[in-house]
N, C-alpha and C positions, 0 to 999 in steps of 0.2 A: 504494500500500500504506500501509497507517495504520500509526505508528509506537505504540507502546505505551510506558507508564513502568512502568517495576520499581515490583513491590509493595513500601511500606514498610510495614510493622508497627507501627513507632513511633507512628504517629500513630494508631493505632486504641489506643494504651497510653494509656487517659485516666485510670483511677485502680483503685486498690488489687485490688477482687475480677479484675478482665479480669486484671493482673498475674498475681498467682497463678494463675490459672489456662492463664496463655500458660507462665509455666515449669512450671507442672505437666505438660501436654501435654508440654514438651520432655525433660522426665526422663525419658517411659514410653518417648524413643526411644533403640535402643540407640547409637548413634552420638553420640559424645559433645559432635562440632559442633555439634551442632541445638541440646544446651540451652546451648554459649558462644555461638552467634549470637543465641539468646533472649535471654540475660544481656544483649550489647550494645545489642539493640534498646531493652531496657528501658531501660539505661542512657543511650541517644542522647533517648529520651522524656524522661528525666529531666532529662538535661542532663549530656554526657558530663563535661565540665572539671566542676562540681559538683560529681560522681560521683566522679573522680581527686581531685578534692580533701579528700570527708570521707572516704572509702578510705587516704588514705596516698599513694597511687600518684602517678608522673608521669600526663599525660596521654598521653606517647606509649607507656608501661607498660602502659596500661590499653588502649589500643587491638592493641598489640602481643598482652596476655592473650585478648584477647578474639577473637581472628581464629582463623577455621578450621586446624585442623591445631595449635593453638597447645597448649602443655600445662602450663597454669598452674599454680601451687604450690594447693594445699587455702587453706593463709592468705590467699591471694590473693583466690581466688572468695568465701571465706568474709566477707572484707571487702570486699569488692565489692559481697554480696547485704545486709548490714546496712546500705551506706551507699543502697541500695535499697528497705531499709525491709520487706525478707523474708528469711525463715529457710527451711531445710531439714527438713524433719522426716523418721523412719521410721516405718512402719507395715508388719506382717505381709501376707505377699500375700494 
């Protein structure tokens, strides 16, 4: 039997438009895992210690924010996504 490796995402995170558009997809999901495992991916692309570091965050902060089930403050993600180098926006459905 052929073993298989888990998909990683990160590495297909090469630059700015892919980005946006990987956490856009993960916002339309309602499950709110989907867009902190997005967040992380993007952040493990970037470079997680980096990441924790123009954020503010420890790095075991920012891994702890970032895990499924986790339920991070608003300021948190919010500086997370700017040390990412993306905003949030809304728009009418």
């Amino acid at each position: 039997m052929a073993k298989l490796k888990a998909f990683d995402p990160s590495s297909y995170l090469t630059d700015d438009e892919v980005v946006a558009e990987y956490l856009n997809a993960a916002l339309e999901d309602p499950n709110p895992d989907v867009f902190l495992a997005a967040v992380g991916n993007v952040a493990k692309a970037r470079g997680m210690s980096s990441i924790a570091e123009e954020s503010g965050l420890g790095r075991e902060s920012l891994y702890k924010a970032l895990t499924p089930g986790a339920k991070p403050r608003y300021d948190t993600v919010l500086r997370v996504l700017q040390s990412l180098g993306v905003k949030i926006t809304v728009s009418a459905a």
